[in-house]
N, CA, C and O atoms as a Tinker XYZ file with bonds, in Angstrom:
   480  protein
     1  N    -66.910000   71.088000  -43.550000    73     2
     2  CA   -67.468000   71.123000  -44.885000    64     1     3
     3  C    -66.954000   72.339000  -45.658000    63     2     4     5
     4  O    -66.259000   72.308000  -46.673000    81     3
     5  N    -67.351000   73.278000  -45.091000    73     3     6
     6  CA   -66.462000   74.819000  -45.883000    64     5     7
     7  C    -65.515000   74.676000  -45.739000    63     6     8     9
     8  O    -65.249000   75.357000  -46.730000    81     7
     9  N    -63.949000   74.203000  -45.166000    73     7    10
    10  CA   -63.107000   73.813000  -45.134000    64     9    11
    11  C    -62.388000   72.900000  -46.329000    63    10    12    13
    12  O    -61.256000   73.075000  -46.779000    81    11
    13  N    -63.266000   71.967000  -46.687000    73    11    14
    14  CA   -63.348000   70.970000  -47.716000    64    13    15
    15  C    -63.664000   71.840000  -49.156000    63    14    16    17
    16  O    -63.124000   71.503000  -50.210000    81    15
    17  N    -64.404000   72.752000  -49.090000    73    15    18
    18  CA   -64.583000   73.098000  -50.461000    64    17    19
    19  C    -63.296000   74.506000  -50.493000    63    18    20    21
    20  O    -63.039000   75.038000  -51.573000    81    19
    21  N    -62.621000   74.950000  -49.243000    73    19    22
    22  CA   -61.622000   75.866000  -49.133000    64    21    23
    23  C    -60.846000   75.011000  -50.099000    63    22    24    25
    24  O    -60.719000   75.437000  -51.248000    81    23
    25  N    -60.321000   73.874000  -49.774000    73    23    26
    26  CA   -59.205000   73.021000  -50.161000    64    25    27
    27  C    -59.047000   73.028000  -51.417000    63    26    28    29
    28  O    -57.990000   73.283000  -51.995000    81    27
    29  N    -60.264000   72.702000  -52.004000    73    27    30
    30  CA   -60.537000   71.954000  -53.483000    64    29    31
    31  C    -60.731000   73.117000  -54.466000    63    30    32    33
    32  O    -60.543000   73.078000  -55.681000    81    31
    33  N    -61.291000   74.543000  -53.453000    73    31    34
    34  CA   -61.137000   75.446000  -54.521000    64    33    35
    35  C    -59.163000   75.965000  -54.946000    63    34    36    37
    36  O    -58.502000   76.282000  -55.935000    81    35
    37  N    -59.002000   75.801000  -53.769000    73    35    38
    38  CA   -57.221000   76.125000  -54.499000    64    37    39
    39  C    -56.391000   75.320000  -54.447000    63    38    40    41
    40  O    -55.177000   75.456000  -54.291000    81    39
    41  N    -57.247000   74.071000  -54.625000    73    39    42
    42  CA   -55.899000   72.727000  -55.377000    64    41    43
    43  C    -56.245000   72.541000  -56.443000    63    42    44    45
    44  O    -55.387000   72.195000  -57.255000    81    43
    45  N    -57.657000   72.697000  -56.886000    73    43    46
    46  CA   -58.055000   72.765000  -58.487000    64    45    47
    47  C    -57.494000   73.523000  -59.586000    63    46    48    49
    48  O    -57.518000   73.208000  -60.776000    81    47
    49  N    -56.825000   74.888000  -58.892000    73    47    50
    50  CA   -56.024000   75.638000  -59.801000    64    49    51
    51  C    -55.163000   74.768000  -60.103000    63    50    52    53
    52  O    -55.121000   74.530000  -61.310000    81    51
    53  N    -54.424000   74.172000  -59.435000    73    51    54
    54  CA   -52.871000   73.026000  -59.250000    64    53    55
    55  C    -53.306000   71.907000  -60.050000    63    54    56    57
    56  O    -52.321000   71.527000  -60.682000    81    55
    57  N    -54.053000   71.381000  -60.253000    73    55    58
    58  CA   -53.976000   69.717000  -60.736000    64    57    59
    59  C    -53.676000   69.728000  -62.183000    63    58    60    61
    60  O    -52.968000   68.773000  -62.500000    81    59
    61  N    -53.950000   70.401000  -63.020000    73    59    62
    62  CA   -53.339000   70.792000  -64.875000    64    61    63
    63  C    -52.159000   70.630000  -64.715000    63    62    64    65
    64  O    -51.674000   69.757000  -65.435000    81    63
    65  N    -51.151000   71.389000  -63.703000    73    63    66
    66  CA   -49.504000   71.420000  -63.982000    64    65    67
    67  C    -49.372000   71.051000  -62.800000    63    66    68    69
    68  O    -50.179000   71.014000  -61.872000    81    67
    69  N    -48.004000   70.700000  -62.895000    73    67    70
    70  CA   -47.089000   70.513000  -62.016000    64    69    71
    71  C    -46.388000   71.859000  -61.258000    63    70    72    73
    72  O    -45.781000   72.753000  -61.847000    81    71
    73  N    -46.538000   71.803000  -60.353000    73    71    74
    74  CA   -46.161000   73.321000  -59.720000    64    73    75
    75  C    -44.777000   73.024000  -58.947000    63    74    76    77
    76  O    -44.400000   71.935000  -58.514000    81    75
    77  N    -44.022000   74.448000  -58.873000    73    75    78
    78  CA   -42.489000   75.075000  -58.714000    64    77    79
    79  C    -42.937000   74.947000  -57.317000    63    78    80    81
    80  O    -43.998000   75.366000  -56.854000    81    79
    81  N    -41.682000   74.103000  -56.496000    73    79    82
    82  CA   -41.124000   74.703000  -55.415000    64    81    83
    83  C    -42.022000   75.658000  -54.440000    63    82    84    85
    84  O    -42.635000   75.199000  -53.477000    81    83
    85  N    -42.031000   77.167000  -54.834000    73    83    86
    86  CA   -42.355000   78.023000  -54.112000    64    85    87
    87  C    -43.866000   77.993000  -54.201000    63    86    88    89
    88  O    -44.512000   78.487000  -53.277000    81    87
    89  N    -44.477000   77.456000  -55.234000    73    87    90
    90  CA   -46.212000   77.017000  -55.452000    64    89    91
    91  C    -46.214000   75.929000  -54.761000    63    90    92    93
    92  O    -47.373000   75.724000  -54.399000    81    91
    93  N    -45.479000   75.079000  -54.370000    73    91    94
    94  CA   -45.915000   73.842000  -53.756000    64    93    95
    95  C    -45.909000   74.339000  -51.945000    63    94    96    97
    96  O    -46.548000   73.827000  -51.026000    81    95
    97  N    -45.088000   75.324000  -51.916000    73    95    98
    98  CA   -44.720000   75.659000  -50.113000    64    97    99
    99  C    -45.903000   76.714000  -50.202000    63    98   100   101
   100  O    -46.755000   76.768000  -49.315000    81    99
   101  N    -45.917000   77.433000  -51.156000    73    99   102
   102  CA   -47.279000   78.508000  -50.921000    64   101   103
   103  C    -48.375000   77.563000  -50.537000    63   102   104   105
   104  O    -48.673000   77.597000  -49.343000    81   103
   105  N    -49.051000   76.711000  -51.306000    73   103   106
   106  CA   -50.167000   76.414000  -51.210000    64   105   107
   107  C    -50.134000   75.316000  -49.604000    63   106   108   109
   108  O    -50.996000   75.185000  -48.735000    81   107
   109  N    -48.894000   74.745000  -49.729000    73   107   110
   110  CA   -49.505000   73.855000  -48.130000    64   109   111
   111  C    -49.129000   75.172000  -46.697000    63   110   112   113
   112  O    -49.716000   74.981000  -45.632000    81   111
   113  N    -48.430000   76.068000  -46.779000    73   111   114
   114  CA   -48.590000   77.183000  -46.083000    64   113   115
   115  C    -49.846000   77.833000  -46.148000    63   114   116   117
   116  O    -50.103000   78.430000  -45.102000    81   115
   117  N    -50.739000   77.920000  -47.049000    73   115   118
   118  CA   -52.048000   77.962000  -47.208000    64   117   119
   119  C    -53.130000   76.947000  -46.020000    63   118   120   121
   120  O    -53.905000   77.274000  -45.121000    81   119
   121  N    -52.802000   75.965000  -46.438000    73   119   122
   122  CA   -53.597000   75.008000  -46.162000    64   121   123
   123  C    -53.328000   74.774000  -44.449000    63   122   124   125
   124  O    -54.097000   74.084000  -43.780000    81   123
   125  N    -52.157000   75.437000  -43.881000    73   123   126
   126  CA   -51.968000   75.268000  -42.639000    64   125   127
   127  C    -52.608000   76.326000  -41.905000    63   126   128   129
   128  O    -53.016000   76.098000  -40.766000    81   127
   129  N    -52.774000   77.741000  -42.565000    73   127   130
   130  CA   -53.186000   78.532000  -42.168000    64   129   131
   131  C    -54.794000   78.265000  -42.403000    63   130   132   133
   132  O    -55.432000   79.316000  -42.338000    81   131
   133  N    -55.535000   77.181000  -42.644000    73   131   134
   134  CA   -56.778000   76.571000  -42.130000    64   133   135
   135  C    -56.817000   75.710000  -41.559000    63   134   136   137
   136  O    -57.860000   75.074000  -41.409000    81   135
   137  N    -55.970000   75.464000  -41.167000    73   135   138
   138  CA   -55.550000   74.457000  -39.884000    64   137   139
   139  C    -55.542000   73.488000  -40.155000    63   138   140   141
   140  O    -56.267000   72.904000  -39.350000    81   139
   141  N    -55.085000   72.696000  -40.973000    73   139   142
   142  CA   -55.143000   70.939000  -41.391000    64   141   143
   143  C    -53.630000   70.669000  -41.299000    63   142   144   145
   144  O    -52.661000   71.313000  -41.702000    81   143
   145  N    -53.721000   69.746000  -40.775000    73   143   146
   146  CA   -52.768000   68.933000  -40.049000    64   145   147
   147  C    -51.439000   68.521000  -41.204000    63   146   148   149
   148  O    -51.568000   68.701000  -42.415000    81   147
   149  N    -50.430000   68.061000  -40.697000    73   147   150
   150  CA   -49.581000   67.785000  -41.879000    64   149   151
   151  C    -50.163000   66.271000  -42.674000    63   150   152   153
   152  O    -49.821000   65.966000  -43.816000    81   151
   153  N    -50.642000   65.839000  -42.231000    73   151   154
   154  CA   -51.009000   64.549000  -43.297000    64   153   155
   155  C    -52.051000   65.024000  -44.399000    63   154   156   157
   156  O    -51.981000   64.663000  -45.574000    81   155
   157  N    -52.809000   65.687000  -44.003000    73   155   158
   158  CA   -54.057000   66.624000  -44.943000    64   157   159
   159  C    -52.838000   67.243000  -45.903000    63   158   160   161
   160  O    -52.809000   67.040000  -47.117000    81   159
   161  N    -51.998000   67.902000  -45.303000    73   159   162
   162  CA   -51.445000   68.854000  -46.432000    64   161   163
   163  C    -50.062000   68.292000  -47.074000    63   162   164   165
   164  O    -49.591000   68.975000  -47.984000    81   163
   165  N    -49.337000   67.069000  -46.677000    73   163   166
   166  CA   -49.117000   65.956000  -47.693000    64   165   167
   167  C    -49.696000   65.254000  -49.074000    63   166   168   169
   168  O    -49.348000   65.201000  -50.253000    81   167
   169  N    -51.107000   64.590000  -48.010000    73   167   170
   170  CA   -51.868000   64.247000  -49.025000    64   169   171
   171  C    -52.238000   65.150000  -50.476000    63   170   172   173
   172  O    -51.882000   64.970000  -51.641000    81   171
   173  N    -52.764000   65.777000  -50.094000    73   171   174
   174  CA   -53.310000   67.372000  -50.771000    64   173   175
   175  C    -52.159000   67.404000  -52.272000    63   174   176   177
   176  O    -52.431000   67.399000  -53.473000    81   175
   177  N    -50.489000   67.444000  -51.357000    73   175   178
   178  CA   -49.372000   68.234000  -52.199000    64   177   179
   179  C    -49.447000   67.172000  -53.228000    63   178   180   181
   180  O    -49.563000   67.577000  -54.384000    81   179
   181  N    -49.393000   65.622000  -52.997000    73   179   182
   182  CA   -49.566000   64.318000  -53.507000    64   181   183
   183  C    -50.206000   64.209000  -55.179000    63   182   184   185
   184  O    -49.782000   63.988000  -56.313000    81   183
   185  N    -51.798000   64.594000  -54.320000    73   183   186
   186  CA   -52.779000   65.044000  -54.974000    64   185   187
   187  C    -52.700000   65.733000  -56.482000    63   186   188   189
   188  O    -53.230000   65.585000  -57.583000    81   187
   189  N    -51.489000   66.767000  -55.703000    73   187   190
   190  CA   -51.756000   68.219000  -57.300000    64   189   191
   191  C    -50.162000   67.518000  -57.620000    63   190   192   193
   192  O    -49.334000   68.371000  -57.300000    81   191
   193  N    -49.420000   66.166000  -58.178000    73   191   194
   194  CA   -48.782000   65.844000  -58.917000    64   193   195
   195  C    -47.165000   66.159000  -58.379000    63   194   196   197
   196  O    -46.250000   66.361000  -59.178000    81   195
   197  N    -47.019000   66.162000  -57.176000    73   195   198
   198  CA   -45.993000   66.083000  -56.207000    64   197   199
   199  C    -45.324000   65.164000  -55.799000    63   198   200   201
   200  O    -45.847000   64.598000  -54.839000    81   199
   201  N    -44.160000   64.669000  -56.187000    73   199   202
   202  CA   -43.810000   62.892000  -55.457000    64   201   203
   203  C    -43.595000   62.858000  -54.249000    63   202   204   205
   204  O    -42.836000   63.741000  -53.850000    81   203
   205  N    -44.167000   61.831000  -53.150000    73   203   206
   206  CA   -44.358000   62.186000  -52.032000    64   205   207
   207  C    -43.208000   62.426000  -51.162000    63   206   208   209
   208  O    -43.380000   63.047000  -50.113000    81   207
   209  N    -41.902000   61.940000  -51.535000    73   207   210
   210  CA   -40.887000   62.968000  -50.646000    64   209   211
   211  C    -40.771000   64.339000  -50.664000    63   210   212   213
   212  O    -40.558000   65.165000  -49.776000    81   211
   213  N    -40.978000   64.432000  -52.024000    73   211   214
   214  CA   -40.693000   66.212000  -51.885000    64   213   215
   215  C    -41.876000   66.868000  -51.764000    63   214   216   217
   216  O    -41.922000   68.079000  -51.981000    81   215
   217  N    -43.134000   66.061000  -51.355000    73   215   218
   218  CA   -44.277000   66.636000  -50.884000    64   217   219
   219  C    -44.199000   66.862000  -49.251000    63   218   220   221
   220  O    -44.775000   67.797000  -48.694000    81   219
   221  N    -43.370000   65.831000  -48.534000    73   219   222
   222  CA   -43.117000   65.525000  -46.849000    64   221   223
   223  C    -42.266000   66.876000  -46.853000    63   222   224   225
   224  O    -42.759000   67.646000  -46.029000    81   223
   225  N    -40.936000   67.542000  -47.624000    73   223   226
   226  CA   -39.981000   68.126000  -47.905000    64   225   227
   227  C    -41.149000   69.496000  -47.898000    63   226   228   229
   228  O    -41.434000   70.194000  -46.925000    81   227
   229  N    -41.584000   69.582000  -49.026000    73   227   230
   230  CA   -41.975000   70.907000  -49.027000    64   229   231
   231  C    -43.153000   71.351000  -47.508000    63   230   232   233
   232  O    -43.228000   72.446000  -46.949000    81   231
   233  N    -43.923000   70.094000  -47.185000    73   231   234
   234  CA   -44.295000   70.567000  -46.313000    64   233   235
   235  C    -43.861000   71.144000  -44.938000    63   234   236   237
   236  O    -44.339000   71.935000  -44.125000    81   235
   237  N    -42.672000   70.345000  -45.053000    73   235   238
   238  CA   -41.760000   70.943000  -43.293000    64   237   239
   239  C    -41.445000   72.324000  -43.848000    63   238   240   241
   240  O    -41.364000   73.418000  -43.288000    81   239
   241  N    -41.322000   72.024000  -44.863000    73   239   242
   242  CA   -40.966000   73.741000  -45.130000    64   241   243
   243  C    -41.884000   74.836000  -44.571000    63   242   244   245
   244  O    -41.656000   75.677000  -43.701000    81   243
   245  N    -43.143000   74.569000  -45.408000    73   243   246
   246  CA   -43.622000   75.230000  -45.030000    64   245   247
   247  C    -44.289000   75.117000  -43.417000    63   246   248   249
   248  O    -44.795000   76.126000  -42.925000    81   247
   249  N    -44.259000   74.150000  -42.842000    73   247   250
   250  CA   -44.560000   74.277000  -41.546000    64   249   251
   251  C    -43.890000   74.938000  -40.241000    63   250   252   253
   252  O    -44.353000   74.989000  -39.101000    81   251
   253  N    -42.371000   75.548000  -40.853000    73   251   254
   254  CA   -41.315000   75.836000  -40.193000    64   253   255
   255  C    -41.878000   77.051000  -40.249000    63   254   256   257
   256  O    -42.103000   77.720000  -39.240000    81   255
   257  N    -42.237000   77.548000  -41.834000    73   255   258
   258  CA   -42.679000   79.364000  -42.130000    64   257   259
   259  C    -43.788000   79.332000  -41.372000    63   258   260   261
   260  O    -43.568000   80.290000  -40.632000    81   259
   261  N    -44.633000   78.975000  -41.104000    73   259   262
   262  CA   -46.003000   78.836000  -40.573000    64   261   263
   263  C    -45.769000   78.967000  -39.081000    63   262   264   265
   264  O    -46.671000   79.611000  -38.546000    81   263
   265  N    -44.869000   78.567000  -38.289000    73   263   266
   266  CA   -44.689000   78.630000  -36.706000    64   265   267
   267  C    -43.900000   79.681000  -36.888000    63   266   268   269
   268  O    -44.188000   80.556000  -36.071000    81   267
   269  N    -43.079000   79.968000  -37.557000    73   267   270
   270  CA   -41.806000   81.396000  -37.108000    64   269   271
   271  C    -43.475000   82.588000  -37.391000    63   270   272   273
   272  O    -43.452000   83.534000  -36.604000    81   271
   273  N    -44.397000   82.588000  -38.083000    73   271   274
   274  CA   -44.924000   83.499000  -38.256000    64   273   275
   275  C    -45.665000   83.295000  -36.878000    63   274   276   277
   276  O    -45.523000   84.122000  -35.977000    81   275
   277  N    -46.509000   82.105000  -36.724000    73   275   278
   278  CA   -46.972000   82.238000  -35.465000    64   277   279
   279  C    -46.498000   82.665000  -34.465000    63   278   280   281
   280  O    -47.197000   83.362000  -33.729000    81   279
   281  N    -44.954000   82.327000  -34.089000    73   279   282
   282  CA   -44.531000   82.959000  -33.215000    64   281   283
   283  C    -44.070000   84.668000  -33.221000    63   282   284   285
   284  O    -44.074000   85.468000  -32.286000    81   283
   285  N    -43.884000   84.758000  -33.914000    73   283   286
   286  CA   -43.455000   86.224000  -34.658000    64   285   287
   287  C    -44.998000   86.977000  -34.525000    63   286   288   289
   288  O    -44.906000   88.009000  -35.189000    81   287
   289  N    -45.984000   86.906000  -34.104000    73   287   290
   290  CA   -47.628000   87.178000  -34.397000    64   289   291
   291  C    -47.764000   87.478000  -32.917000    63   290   292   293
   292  O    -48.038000   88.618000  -32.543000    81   291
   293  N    -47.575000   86.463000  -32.055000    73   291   294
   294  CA   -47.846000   86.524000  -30.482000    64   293   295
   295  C    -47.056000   87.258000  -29.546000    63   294   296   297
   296  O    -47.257000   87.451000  -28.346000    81   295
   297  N    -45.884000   87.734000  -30.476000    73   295   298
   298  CA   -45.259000   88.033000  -29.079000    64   297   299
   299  C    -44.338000   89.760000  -29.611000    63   298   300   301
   300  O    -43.203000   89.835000  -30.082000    81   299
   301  N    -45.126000   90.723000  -29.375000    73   299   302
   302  CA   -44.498000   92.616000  -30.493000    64   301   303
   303  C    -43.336000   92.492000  -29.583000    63   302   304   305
   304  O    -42.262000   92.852000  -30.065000    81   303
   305  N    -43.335000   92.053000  -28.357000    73   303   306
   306  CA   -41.615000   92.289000  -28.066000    64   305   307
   307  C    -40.445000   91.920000  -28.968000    63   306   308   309
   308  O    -39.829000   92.724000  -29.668000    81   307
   309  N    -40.221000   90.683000  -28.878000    73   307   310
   310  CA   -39.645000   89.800000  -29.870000    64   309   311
   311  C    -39.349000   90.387000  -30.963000    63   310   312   313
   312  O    -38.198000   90.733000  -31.227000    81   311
   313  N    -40.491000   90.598000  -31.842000    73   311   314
   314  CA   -40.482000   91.330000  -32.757000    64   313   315
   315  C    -39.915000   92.392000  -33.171000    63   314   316   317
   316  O    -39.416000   92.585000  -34.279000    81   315
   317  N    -40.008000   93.352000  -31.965000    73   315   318
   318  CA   -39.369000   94.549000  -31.969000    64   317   319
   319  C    -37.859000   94.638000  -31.495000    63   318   320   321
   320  O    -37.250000   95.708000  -31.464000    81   319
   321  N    -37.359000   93.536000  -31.163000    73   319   322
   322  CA   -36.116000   93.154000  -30.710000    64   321   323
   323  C    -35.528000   92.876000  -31.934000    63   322   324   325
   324  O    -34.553000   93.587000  -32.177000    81   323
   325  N    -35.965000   91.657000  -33.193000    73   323   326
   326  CA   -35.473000   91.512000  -33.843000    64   325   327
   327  C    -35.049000   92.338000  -34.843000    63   326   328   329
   328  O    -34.027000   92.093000  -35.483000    81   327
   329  N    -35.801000   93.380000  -35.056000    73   327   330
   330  CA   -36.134000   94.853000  -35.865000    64   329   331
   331  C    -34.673000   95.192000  -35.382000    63   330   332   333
   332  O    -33.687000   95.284000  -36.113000    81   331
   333  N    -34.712000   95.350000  -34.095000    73   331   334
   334  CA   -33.435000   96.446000  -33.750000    64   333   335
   335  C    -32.189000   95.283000  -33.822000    63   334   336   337
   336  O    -31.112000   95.680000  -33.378000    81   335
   337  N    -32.229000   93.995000  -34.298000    73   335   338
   338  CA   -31.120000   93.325000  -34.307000    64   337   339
   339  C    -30.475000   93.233000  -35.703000    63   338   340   341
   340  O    -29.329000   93.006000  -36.090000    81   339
   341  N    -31.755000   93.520000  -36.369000    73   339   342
   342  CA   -31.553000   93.548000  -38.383000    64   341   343
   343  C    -30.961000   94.880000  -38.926000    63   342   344   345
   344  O    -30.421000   95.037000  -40.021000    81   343
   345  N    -31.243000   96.184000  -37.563000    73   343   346
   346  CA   -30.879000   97.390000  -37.769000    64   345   347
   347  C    -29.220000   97.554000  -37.801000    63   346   348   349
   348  O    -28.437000   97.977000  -38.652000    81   347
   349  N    -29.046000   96.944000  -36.283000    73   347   350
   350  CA   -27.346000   96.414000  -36.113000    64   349   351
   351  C    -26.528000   96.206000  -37.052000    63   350   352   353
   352  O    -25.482000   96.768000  -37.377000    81   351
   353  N    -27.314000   95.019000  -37.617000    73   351   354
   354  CA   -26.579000   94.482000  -38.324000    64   353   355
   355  C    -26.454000   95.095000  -39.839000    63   354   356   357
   356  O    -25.540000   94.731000  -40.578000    81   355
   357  N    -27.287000   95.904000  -40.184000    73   355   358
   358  CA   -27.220000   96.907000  -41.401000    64   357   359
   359  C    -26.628000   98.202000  -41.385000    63   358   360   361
   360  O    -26.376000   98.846000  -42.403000    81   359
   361  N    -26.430000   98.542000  -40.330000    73   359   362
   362  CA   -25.083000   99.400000  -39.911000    64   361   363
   363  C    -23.755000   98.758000  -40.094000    63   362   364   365
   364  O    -22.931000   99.184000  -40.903000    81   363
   365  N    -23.555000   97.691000  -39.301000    73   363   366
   366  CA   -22.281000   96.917000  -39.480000    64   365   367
   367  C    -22.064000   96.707000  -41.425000    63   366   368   369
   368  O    -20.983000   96.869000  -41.990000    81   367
   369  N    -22.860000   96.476000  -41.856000    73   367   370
   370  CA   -22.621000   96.523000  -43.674000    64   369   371
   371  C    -22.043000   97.700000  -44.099000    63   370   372   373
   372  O    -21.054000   98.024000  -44.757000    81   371
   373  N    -23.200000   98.392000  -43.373000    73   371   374
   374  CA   -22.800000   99.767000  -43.801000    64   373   375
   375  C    -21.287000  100.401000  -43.534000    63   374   376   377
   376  O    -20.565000  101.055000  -44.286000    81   375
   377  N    -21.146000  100.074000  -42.540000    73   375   378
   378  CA   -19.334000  100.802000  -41.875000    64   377   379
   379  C    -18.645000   99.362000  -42.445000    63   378   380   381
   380  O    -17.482000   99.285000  -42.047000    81   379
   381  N    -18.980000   98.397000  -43.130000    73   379   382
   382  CA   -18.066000   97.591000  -43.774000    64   381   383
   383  C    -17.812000   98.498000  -45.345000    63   382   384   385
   384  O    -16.700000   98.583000  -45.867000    81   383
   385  N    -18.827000   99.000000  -45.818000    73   383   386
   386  CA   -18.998000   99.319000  -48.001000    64   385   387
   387  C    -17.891000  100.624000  -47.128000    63   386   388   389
   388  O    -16.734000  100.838000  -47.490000    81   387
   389  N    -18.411000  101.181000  -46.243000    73   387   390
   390  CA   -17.959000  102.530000  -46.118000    64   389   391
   391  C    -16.496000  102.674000  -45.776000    63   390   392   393
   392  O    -15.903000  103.751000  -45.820000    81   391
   393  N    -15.854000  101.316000  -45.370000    73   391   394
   394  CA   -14.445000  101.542000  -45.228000    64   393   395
   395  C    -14.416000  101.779000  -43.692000    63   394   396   397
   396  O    -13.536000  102.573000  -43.358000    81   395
   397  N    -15.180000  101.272000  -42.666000    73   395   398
   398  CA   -14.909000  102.177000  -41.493000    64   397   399
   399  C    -14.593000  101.418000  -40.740000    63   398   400   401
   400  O    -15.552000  101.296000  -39.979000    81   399
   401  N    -13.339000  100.396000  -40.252000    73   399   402
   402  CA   -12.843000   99.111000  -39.632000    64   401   403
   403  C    -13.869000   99.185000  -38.102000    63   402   404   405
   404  O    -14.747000   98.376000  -37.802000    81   403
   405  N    -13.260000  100.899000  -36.978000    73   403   406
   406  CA   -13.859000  100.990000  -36.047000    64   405   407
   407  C    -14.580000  100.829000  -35.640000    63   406   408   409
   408  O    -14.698000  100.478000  -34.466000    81   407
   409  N    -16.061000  101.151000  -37.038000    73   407   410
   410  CA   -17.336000  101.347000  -36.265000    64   409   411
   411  C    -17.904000  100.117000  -36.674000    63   410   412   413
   412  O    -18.965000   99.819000  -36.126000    81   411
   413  N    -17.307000   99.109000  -37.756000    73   411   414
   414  CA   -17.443000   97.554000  -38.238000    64   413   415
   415  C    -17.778000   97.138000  -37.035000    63   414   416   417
   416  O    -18.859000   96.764000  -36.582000    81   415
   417  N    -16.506000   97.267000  -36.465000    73   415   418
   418  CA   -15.852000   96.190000  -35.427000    64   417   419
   419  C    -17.080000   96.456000  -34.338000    63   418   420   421
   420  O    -17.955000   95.592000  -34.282000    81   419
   421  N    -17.185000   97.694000  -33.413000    73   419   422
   422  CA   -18.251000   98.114000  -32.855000    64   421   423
   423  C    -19.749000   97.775000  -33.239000    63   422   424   425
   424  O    -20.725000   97.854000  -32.493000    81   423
   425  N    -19.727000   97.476000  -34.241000    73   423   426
   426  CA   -21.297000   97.260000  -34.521000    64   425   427
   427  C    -21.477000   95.409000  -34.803000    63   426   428   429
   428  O    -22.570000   94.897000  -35.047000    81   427
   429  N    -20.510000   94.825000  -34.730000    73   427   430
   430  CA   -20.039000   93.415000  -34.933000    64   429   431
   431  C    -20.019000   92.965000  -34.104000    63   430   432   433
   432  O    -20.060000   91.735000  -34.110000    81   431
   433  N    -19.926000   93.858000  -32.580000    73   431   434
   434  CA   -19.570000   93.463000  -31.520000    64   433   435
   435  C    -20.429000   93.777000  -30.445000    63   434   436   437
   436  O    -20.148000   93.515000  -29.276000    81   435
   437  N    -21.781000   94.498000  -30.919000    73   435   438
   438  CA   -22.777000   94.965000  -30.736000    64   437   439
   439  C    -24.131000   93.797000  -30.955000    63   438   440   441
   440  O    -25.117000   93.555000  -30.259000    81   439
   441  N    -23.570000   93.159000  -32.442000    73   439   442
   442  CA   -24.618000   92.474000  -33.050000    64   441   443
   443  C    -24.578000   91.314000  -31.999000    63   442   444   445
   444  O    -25.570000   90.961000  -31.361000    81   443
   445  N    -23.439000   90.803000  -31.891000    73   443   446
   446  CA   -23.182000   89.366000  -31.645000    64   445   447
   447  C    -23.285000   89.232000  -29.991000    63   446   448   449
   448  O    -23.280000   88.209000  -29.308000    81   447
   449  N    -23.358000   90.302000  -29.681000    73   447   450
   450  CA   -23.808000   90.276000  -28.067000    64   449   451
   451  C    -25.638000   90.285000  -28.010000    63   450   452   453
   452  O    -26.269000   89.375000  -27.471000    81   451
   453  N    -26.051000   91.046000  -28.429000    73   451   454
   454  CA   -27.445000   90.975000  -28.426000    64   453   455
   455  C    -27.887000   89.628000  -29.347000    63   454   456   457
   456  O    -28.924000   89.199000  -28.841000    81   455
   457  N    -27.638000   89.094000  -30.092000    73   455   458
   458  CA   -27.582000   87.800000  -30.979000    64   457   459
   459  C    -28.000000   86.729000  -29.745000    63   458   460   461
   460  O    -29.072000   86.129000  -29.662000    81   459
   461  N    -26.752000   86.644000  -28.718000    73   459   462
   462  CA   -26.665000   85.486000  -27.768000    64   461   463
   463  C    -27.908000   85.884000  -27.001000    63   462   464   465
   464  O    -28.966000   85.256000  -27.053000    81   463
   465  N    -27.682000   87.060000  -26.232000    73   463   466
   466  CA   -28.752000   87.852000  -25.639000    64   465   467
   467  C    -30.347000   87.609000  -26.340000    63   466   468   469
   468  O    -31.156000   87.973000  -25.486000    81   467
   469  N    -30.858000   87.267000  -27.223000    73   467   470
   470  CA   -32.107000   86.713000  -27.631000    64   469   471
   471  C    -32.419000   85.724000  -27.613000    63   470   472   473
   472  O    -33.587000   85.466000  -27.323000    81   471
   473  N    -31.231000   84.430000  -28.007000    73   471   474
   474  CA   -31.221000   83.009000  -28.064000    64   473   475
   475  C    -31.884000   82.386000  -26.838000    63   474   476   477
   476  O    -32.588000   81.379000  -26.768000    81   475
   477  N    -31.389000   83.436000  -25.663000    73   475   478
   478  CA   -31.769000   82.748000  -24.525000    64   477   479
   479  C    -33.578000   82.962000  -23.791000    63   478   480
   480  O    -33.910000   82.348000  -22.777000    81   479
């Protein structure tokens, strides 16, 4: 029941206009983070003046953002792995603007080893 009036209080903002892209993935990323299923948050996108492919569309979207966060939430290793993989790789930019082939190459060769090294 509180769930139900969660919904309706922030699809009611939505039903006047037609909402952008990033309002349509915000709000069913919303709606996942109260846990309703993808047909609830189809319906819903439908609802606030969405045609239903690019309501199915926006929702994988947002259901993709919704698990990388979940997973990204459960696990500070991971996390802290990826930190030091975004670091890598912003060095490697860096010795690219800076002209520095050596430490490019080294940090390119750095990235792409730890890269595989996470996949698994």
């Amino acid at each position: 029941m509180e769930v139900e009036k969660g919904i309706k209080s922030i699809c009611s903002k939505h039903f006047w206009r037609i909402m952008d892209r990033k309002e349509a993935i915000n709000l069913a990323l919303t709606l996942f983070r109260q846990d309703l299923d993808r047909n609830d948050v189809v319906t819903t996108l439908m609802k606030s003046n969405i045609p239903e492919s690019t309501a199915y569309r926006y929702t994988k979207k947002a259901y993709e953002q919704y698990e990388w966060e979940e997973d990204k939430q459960d696990d500070p290793k991971k996390c802290f792995e990826l930190k030091a993989l975004d670091t890598i790789y912003k060095a490697m930019k860096w010795a690219e603007t800076n002209n520095d082939p050596e430490s490019a190459v080294k940090y390119a060769n750095l990235y792409i080893t730890n890269k595989k090294r996470l996949k698994k």
